[in-house]
N, C-alpha and C positions, 0 to 999 in steps of 0.2 A: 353304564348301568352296573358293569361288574362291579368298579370302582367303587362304587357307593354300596354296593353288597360289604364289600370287604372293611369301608369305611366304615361301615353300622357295624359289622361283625366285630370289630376292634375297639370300637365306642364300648360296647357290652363287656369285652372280657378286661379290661381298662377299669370299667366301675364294678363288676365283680371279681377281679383278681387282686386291683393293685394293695391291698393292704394282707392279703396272703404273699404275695413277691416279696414287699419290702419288710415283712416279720422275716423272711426267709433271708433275706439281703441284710436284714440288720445281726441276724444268728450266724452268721457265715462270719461279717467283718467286726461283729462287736464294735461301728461305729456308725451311728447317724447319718453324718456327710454322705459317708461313704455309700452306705443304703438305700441312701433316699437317689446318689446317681449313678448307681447300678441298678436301682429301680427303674429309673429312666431312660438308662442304658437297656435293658432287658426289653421295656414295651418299644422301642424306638429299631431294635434287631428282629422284634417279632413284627410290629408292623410291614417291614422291608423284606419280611420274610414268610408273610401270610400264606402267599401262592404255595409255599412248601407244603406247610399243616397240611398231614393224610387224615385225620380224625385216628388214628389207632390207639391214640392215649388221647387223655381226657384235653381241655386247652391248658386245663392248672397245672397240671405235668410234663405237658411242652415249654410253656413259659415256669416252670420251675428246672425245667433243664437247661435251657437258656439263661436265666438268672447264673444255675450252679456255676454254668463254663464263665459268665460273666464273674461272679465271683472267685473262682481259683485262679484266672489269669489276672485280677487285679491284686489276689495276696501272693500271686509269682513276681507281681509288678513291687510290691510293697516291699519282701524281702531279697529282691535280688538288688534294690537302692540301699537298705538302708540294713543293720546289724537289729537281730531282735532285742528292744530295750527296755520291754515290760515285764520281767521275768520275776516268778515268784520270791521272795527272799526265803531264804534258810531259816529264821528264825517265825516263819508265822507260826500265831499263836491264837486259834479262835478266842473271841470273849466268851463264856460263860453265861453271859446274860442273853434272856429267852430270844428277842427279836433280833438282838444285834448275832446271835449266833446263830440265828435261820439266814439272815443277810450274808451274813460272812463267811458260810457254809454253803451260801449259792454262789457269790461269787467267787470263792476258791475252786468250786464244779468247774464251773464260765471258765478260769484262767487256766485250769486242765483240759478241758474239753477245746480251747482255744491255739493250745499248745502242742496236739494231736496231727498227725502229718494229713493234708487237704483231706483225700481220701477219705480216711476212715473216721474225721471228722463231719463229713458229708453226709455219709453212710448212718451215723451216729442222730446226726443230728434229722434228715430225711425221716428215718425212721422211729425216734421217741418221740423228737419234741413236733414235727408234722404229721405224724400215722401213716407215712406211708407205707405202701405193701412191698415187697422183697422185689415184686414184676416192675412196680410202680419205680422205687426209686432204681432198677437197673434201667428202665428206659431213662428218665433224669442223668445218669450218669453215663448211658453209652455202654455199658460195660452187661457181664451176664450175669444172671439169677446167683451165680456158685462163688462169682466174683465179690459179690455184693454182700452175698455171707461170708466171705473171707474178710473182708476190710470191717464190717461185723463185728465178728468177733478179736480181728486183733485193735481193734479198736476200744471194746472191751476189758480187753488184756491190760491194752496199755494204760486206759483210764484207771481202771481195779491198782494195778503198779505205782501209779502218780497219787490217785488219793491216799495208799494207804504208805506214802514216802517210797515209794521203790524206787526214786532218780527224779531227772529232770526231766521234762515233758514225755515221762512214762516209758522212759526208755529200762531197759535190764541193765543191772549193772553185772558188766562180766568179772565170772571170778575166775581163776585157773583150770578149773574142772569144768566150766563150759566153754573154754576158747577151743577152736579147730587150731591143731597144729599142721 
């Protein structure tokens, strides 16, 4: 009997969560494949892990915290194989013309916001492009409410830095007068 509680309970959040998971999975890896088997990954870790769920958060922020660890440990998997090889070039140059420079202007966002360290890419993305609340996405990440404003705003920081050219994936570039001697 439980069994089949659990089965129907999982049936349900499967038909109303899975294309919130895989927006989320596809906003994390910026790839499809990817997505679509970390989506599968996510409902296949929650199934095996139903008995856990306490109800304290909603089911779409248990399984969007499940998806997140699914997703950082697959882009730890990504770049601890392989050297980053999609990096911006030096020389872009938006078009000017109206729709190709909304395009172009969203995906140079995408390959800033891509380029942002897990964290505060998480953080970033949890809370603009999903609405989540500050409670919300620190249960999602494990981490605390102060924590979650911290990756926040240097998150912010760094994107503000990368859009407006301040370095490579939003990093500061040091000059003499702010290195620690």
């Amino acid at each position: 009997m439980q069994s089949e509680h659990w089965r129907a309970l999982y049936e349900s959040w499967l038909l109303q969560y899975y294309q919130d998971v895989y927006a989320w999975c596809f906003r994390m890896t910026r790839n499809q494949e990817d997505a679509e088997d970390l989506t599968q990954e996510t409902f296949l870790t929650a199934y095996r892990k139903m008995h856990l769920f306490r109800g304290d958060a909603s089911p779409k922020t248990w399984l969007l915290k499940i998806a997140t660890r699914a997703c950082l440990k697959a882009v730890k998997r990504r770049t601890a194989t392989r050297a980053v090889s999609d990096q911006m070039t030096a020389d872009y140059a938006p078009s000017a013309e109206g729709e190709a420079t909304v395009h172009l202007d969203r995906e140079y966002l995408w390959r800033c916001v891509a380029e942002l360290p897990p964290r505060e890419q998480t953080a970033l993305l949890l809370y603009h492009a999903q609405g989540q609340s500050y409670q919300e996405i620190a249960q999602v990440m494990g981490v605390s409410v102060g924590r979650v404003k911290n990756y926040l705003h240097r998150g912010r920081r760094h994107l503000k830095l990368a859009l407006n050219g301040g370095g490579e994936s939003g990093e500061t570039q040091r000059t003499p007068s702010t290195e620690r001697t």
